[in-house]
C-alpha positions as CSV (number, residue, x, y, z in Angstrom):
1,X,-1.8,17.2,31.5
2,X,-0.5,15.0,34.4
3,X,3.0,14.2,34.8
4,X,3.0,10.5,33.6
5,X,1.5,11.5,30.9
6,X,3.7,14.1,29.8
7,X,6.5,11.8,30.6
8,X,5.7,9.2,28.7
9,X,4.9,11.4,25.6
10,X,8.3,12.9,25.9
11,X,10.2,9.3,26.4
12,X,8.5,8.7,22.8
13,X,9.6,11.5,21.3
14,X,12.7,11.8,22.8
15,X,13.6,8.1,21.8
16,X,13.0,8.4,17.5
17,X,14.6,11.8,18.0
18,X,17.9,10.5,19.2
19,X,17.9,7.1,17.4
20,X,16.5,8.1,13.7
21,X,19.8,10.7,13.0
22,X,21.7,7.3,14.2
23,X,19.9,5.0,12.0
24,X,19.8,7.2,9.3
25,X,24.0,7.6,9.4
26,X,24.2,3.7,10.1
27,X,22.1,2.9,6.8
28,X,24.5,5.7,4.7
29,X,27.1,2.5,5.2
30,X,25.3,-0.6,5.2
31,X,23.5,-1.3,2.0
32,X,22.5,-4.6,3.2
33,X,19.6,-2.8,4.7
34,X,18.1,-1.2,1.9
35,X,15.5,-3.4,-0.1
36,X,15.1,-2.9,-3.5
37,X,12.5,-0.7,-5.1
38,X,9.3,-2.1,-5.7
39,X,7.0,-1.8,-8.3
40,X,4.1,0.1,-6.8
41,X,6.6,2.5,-4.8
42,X,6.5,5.9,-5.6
43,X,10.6,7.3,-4.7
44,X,13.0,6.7,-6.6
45,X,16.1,5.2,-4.5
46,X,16.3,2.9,-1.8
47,X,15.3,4.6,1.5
48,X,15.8,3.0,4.7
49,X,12.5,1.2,5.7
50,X,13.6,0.9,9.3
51,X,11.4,3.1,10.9
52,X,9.4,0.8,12.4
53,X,12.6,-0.7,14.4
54,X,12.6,2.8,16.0
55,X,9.0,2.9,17.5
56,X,9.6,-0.6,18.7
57,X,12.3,0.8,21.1
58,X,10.0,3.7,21.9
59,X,7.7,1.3,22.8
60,X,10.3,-1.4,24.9
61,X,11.6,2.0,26.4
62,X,7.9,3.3,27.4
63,X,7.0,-0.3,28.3
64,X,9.4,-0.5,31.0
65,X,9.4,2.9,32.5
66,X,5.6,2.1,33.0
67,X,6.8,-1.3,35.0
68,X,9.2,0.1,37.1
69,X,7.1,3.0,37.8
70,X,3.9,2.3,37.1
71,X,3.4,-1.4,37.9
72,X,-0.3,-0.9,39.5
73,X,-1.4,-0.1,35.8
74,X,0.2,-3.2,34.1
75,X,-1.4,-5.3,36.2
76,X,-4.7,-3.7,35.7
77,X,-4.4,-4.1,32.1
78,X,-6.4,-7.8,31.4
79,X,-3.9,-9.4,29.0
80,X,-1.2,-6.3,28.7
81,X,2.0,-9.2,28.4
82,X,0.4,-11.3,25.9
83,X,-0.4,-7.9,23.4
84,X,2.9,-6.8,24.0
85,X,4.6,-10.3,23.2
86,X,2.0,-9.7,20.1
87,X,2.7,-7.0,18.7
88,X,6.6,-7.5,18.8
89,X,5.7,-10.6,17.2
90,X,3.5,-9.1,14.3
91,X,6.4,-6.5,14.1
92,X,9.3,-9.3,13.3
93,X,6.7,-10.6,10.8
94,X,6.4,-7.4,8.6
95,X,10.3,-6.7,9.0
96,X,11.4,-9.9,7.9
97,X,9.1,-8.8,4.4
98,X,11.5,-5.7,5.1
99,X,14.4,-7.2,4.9
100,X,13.3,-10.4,2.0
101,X,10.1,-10.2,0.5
102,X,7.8,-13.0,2.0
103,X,4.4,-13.2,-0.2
104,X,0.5,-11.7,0.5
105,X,-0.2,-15.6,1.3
106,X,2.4,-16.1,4.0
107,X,2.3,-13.0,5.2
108,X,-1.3,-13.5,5.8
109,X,-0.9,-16.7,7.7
110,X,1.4,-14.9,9.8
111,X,-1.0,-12.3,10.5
112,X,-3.8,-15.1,11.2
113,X,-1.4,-17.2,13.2
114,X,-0.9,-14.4,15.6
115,X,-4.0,-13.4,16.1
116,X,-5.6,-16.3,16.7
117,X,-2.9,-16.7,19.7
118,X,-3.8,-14.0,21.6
119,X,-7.6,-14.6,20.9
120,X,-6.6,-17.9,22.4
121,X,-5.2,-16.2,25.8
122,X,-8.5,-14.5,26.3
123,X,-8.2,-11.1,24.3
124,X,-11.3,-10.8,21.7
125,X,-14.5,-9.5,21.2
126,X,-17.3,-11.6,23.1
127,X,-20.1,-9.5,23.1
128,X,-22.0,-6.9,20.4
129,X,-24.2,-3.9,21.3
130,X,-26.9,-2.7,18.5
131,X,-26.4,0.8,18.1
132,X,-30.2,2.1,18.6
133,X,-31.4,-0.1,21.9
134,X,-27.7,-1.3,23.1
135,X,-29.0,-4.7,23.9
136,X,-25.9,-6.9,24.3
137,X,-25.8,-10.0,22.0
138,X,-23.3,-12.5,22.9
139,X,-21.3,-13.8,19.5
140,X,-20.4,-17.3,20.8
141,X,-18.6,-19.5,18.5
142,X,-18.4,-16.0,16.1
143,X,-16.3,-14.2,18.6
144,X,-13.2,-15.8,18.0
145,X,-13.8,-15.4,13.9
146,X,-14.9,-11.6,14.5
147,X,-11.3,-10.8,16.9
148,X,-9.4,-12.3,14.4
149,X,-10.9,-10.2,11.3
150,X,-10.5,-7.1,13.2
151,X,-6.2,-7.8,14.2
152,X,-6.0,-8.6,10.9
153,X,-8.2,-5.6,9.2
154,X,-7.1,-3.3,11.0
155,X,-3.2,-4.5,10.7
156,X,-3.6,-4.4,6.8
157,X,-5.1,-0.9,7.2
158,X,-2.3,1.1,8.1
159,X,0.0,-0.7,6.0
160,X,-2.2,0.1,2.9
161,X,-2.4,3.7,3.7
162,X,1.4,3.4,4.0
163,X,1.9,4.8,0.3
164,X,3.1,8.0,0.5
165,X,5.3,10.0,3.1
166,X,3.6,10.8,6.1
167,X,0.2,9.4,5.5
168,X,0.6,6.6,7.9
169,X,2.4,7.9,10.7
170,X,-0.2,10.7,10.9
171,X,-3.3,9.0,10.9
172,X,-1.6,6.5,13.3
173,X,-0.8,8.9,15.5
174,X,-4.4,10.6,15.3
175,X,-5.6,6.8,16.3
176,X,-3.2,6.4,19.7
177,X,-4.4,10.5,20.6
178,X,-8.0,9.0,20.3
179,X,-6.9,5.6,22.0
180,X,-5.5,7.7,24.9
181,X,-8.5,9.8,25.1
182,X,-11.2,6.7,25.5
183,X,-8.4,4.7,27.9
184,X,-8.4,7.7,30.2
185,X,-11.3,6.4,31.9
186,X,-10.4,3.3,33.1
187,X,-6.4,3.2,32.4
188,X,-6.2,0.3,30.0
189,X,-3.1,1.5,28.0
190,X,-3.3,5.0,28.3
191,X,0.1,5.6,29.1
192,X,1.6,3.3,26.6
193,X,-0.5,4.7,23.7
194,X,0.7,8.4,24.8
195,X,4.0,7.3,24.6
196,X,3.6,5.8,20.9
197,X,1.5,9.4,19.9
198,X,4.7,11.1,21.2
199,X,7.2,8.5,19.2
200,X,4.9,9.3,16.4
201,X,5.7,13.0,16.3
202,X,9.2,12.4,16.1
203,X,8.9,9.7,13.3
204,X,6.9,12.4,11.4
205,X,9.8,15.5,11.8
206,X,11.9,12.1,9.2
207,X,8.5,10.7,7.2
208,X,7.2,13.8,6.4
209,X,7.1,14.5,2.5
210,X,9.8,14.3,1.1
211,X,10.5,11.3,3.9
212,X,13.9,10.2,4.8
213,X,12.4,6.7,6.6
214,X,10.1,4.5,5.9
215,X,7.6,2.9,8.4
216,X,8.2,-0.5,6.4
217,X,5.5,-3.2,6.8
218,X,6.8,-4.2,9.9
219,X,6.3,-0.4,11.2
220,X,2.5,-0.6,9.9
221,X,1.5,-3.8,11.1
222,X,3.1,-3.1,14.5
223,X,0.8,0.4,14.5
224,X,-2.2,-1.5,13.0
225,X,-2.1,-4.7,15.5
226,X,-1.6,-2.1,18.3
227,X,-4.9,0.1,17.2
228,X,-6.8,-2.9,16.8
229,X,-5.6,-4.9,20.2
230,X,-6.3,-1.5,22.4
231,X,-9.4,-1.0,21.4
232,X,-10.8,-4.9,22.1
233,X,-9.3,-4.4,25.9
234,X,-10.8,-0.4,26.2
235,X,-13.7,-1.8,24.9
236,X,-14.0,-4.7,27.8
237,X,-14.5,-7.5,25.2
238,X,-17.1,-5.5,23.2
239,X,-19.5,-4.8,26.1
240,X,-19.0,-1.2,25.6
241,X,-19.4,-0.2,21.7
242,X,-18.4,2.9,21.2
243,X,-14.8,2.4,22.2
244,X,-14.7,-0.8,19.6
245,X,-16.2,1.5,17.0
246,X,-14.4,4.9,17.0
247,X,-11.1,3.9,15.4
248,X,-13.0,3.2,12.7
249,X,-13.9,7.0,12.1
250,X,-10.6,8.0,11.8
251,X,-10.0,4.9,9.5
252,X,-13.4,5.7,6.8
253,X,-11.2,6.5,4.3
254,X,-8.8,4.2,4.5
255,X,-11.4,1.2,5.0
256,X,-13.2,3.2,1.8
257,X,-10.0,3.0,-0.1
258,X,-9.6,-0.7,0.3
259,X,-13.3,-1.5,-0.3
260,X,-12.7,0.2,-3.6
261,X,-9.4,-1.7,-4.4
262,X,-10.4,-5.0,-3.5
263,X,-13.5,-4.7,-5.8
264,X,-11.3,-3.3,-8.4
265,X,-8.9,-6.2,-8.3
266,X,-11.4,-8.5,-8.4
267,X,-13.0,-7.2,-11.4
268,X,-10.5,-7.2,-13.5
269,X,-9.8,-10.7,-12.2
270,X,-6.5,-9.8,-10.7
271,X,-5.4,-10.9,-7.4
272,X,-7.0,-9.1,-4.8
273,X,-3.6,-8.9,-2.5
274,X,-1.8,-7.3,-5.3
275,X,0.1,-3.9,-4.5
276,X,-0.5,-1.8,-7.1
277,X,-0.3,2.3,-7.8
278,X,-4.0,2.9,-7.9
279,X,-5.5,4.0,-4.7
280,X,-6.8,7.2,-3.5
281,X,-4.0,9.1,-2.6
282,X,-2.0,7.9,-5.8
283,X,-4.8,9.1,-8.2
284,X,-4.7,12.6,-6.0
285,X,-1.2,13.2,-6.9
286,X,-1.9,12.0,-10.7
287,X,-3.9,14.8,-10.6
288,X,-1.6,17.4,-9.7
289,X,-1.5,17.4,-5.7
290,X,1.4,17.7,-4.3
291,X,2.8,15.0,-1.8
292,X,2.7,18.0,0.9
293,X,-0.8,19.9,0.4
294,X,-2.0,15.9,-0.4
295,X,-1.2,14.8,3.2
296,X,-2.1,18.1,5.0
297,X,-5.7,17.9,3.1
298,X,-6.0,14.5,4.7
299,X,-5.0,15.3,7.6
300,X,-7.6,17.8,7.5
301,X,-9.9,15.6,6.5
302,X,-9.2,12.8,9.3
303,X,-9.7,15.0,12.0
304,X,-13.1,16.0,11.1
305,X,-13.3,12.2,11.3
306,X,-11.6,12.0,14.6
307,X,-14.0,14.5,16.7
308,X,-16.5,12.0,15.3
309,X,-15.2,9.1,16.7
310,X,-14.8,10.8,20.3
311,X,-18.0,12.4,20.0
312,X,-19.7,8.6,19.0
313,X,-17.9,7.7,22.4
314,X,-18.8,10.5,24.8
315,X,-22.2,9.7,23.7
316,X,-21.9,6.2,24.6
317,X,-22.7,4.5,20.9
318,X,-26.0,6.2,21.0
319,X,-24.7,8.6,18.5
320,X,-23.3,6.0,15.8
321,X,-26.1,5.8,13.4
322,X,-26.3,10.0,13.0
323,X,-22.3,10.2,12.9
324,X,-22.2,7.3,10.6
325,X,-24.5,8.7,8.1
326,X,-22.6,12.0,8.5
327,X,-19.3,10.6,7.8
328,X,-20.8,8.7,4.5
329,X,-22.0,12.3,3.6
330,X,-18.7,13.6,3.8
331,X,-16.6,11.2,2.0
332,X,-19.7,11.4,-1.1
333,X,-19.1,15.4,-1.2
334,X,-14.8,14.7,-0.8
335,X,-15.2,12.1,-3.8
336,X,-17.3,14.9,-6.0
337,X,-15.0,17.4,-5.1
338,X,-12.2,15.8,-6.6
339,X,-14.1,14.4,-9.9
340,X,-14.3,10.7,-8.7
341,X,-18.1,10.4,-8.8
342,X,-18.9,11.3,-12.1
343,X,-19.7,7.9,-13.0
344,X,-21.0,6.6,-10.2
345,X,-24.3,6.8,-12.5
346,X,-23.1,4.2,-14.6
347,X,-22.0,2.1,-12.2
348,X,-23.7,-1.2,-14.4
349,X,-21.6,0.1,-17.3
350,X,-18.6,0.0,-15.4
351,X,-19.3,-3.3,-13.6
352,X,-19.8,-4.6,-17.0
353,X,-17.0,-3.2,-18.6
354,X,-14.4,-4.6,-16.1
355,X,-16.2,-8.3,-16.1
356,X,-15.5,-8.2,-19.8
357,X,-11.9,-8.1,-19.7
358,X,-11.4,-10.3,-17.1
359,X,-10.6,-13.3,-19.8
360,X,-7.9,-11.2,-21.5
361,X,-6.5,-10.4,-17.7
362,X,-6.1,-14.3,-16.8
363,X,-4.2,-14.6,-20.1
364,X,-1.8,-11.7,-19.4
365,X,-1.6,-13.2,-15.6
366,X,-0.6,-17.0,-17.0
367,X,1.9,-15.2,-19.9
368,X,3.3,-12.8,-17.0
369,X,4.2,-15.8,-14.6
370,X,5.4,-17.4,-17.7
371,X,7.9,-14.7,-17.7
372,X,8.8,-14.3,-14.1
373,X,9.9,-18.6,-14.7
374,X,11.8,-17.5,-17.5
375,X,13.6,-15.0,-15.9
376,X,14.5,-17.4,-12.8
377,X,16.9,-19.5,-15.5
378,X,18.6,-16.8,-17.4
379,X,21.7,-15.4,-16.2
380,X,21.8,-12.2,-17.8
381,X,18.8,-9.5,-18.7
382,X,19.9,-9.6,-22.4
383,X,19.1,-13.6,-22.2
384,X,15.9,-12.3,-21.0
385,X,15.1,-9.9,-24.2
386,X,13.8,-12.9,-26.6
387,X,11.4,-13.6,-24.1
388,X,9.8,-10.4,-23.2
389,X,9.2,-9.6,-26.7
390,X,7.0,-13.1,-27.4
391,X,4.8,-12.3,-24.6
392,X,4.0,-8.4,-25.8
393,X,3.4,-10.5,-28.7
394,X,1.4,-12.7,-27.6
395,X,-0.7,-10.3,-25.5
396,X,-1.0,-8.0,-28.9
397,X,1.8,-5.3,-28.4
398,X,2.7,-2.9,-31.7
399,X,5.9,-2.6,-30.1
400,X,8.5,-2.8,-27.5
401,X,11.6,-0.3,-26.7
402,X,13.6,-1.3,-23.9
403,X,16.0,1.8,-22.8
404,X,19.2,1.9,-20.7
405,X,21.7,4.7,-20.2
406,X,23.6,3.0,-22.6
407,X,21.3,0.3,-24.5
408,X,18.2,0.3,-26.7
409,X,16.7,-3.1,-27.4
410,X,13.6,-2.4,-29.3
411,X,11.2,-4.6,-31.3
412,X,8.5,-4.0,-33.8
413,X,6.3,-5.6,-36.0
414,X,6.7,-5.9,-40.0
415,X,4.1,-3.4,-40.6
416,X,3.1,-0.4,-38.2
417,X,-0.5,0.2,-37.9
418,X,-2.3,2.8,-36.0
419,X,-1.7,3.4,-32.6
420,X,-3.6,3.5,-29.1
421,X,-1.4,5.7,-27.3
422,X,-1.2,6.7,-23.7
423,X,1.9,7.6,-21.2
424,X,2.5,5.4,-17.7
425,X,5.0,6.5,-14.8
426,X,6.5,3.9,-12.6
427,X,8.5,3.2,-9.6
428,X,11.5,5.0,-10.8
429,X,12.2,7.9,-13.3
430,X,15.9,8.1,-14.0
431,X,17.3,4.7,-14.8
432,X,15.9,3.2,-18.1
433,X,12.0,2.8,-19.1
434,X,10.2,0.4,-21.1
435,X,8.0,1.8,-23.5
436,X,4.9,-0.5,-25.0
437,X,2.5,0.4,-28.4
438,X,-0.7,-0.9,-28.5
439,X,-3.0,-0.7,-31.6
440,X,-5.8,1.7,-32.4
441,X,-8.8,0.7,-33.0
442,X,-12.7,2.3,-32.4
443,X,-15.8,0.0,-32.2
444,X,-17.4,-0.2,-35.5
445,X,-14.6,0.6,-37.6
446,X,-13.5,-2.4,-40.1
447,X,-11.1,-4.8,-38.5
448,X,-8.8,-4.3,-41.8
449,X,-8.3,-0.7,-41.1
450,X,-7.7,-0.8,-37.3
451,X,-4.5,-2.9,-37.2
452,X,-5.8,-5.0,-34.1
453,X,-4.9,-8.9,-34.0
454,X,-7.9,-10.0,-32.1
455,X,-10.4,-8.9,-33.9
456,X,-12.4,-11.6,-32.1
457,X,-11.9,-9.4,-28.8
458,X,-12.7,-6.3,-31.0
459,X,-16.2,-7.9,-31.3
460,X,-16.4,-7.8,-27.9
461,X,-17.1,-4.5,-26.3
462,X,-13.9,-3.2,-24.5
463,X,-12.1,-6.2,-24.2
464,X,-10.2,-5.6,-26.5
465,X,-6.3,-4.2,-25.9
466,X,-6.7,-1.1,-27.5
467,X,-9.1,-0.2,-24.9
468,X,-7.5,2.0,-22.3
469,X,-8.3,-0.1,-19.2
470,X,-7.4,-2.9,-20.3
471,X,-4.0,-1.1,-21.6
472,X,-3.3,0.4,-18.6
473,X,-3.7,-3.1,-16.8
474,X,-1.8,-5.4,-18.7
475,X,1.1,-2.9,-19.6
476,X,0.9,-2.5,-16.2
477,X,1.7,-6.0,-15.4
478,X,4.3,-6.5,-18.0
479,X,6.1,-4.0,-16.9
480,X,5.8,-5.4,-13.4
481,X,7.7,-8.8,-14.7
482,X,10.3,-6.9,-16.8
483,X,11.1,-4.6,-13.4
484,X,10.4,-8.1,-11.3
485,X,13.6,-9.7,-14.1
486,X,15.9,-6.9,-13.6
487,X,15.8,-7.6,-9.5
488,X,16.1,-11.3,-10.3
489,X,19.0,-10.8,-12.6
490,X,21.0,-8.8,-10.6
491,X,20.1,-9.0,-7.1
492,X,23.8,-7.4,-5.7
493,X,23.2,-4.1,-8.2
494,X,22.1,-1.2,-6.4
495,X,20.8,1.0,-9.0
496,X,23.2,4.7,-9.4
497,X,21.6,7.4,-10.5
498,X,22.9,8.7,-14.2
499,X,22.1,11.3,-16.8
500,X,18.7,11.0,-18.7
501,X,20.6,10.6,-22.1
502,X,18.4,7.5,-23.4
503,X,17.5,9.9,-26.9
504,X,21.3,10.2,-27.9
505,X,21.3,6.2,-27.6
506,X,18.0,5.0,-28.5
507,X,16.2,7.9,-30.5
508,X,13.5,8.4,-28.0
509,X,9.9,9.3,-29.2
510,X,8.3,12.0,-27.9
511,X,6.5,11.6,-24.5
512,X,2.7,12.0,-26.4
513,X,3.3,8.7,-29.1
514,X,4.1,5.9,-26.4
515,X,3.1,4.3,-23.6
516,X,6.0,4.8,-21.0
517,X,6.0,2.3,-18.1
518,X,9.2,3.4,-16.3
519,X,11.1,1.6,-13.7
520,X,14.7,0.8,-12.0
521,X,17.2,-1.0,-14.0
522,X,21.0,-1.1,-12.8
523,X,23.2,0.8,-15.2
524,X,25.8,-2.0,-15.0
525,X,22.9,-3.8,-17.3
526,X,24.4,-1.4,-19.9
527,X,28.0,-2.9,-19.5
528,X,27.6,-6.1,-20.5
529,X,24.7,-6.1,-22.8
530,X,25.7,-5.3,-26.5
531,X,23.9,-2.6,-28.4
532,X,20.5,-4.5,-30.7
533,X,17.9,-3.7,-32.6
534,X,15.6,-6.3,-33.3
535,X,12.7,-5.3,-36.1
């Protein structure tokens, strides 16, 4: 290893090191900082989300050292100012969603907006080489269109594999060690990516499970537009394939993830931006994997995909094809390994199944932003009570038991009828949880002995509530817009943890009779909301 390049790895590290302890103490005393919990988050506080801030002043740090003593490479980089002004740029963008949530639909924009500006001052992908003859085919008026998918793509990439500790810090970092690698022949950013792989490894020693820092989206998307800028310029506008396509070994099973979760949402007729709690590395820990053992598997699992991607570009591109089908191989024996292909048989059946509920999904959508209105003109969460329990009404709910540490509002219907019974976990586990019945019913059994009030959906095969995918996705979602009224209600209350004892107040079932879609609600709820029961 040369000495630039061990200098700039150690100005990296040396830099989130020093400055995340700081941060980290700063944040301790400035609750301003911390955004609320989300829905589809995993921990259970508020954890400073501020990481990204740090690699941006690894980055300003490396940025200059390489100026002052490395000027000769700057200026050998085609369009080096305008991808730094860039990526600072995308960075503000995902920090200001940080700091105030700004919306899939403006965030995009943003994303597009940016983008297309540095396409505009001559950074994109003008040229495509087949894999099997490399015969170049200029993309014309496409090029601009193709640049600005892949910023974007690639941006949203990281930040999707951003959900759980240490995922995407370590599969970033494997990216900048394999952007390094193919920049080494012709110095376009090699020194700047080393330094980001060595800011990386400190960010990890804090991210790593259980994490102490958060990337934040404006961490991911300033990784993400990073990967996917570098490898446009070491791939000299696309002339040279095989550095435009190894990132995307190291990214299968990301891209894989999101292929799957877009045609998921989509479906089920939800919106295909949605966060939600269901991709792979969510349903691995469902299944018993710990956060640890599930980030060192993929780890593990990465770089087998990262010797492919330098071995598709020692080889020049000529290798793609072979590695491609490889890397398909893999991911087929990964998904079997862990149970995830047993239906892929069926796949009509499931197709099917999810097309069919898609009507009962846009009703629960309409009733849930019904809801989320609501919410925005009551003042306090008991106001908010009468109208949660009309819409698990309306959408065919047994029952609804709304638990604080000091509060049970619950609601039921005149007469109980058999139930469809099944246990959720959400966002948070300690400060009250909303619990949600749904009737029992079985194809072919009489309407009169099943208890279900759509026997007109019950006609239908599974569309009907009591099916368990369409439980899971609309309990899902009203739990989403009762979490989404608690933050509304009382944006100032940070939520402190307390004692589990909701059985001494509300009479708690047992875990294996309800439904349980947990999530965070302020204790000081509790203070000013009188005790009810509602039957």
């Amino acid at each position: 290893m040369n000495s630039p390049i061990a200098i700039s790895i150690c100005l990296g590290l040396a830099t989130t090191v020093v400055l995340i302890p700081l941060a980290l103490q700063w944040h301790g005393s400035n609750l301003w900082t911390r955004r609320s919990v989300d829905w589809h988050h995993s921990h259970t506080g508020p954890i400073p989300r501020t990481g990204g801030l740090i690699l941006v002043l690894a980055f300003i740090v490396v940025e200059l050292w390489i100026a002052i003593f490395h000027p000769e490479l700057r200026a050998h980089t085609p369009g080096r100012d305008l991808i730094v002004a860039a990526s600072l740029a995308m960075f503000a963008l995902g920090f200001w969603d940080d700091l105030r949530p700004l919306g899939a639909s403006r965030k995009l924009l943003g994303q597009v907006l940016i983008s297309g500006l540095v396409c505009a001052g001559g950074v994109g992908i003008e040229v495509w080489r087949t894999p099997f003859s490399q015969t170049p085919v200029p993309l014309g008026a496409w090029g601009p269109v193709l640049t600005i998918a892949w910023l974007v793509s690639l941006t949203n990439l990281i930040n999707l594999i951003d959900g759980i500790d240490g995922l995407a810090g370590g599969i970033s970092l494997m990216l900048m060690a394999l952007i390094a690698a193919v920049a080494h022949h012709d110095g376009n950013f090699e020194l700047l990516a080393c330094g980001m792989a060595g800011a990386l490894l400190g960010f990890l020693c804090f991210n790593f499970p259980p994490a102490r820092i958060y990337l934040g989206d404006g961490g991911a998307y300033f990784l993400g537009f990073q990967i996917a800028s570098y490898s446009i310029v070491n791939s000299h506008k696309g002339t040279v394939l095989a550095a435009l396509v190894a990132p995307l070994f190291v990214l299968a099973l990301p891209i894989t993830d999101a292929a799957l979760a877009i045609a998921r949402r989509g479906l089920r007729g939800l919106p295909l931006f949605r966060p939600d709690r269901k991709h792979l590395h969510h349903r691995l820990v469902a299944n018993g994997f710990s956060s640890r053992k599930l980030v060192l598997t993929i780890y593990g699992l990465n770089l087998v995909f990262l010797s492919m991607g330098l071995l598709a570009f020692w080889s020049r591109g000529t290798w793609v094809p072979i590695l491609a089908g490889a890397a398909v191989f893999l991911l087929f024996i990964c998904a079997g390994s862990c149970g995830f292909s047993r239906r892929w048989f069926a796949v009509h059946r499931v197709v099917g199944s999810c097309w069919r509920m898609r009507g009962q999904v846009h009703y629960a959508l309409c009733l849930v932003r019904w809801l989320d209105l609501e919410a925005r003109r009551r003042a306090r969460l008991i106001d908010f009570w009468p109208d949660l329990v009309f819409v698990a009404d309306r959408l065919g709910f047994e029952s609804v038991k709304l638990t604080l540490p000091d509060v049970c509002l619950s609601w039921q219907r005149t007469a109980p009828t058999p139930a469809k019974l099944r246990r959720y976990d959400g966002a948070s586990r300690i400060y009250g949880n909303l619990e949600l019945h749904a009737p029992l019913c079985h194809l072919g059994q009489p309407i009169s002995e099943t208890g279900c009030r759509n026997p007109g959906l019950c006609a239908k095969r599974n569309a009907c509530l009591a099916d368990a995918r369409v439980f899971e996705t609309i309990s899902e979602l009203l739990a989403e817009a009762c979490n989404n009224a608690a933050v509304q209600l009382l944006p100032h209350a940070l939520p402190a943890p307390v004692e589990n004892n909701t059985s001494k107040s509300c009479g708690l079932l047992e875990q294996n009779e309800f439904v349980v879609a947990r999530f965070p609600l302020p204790s000081a709820v509790a203070k000013t909301s009188p005790r009810l029961n509602e039957q």
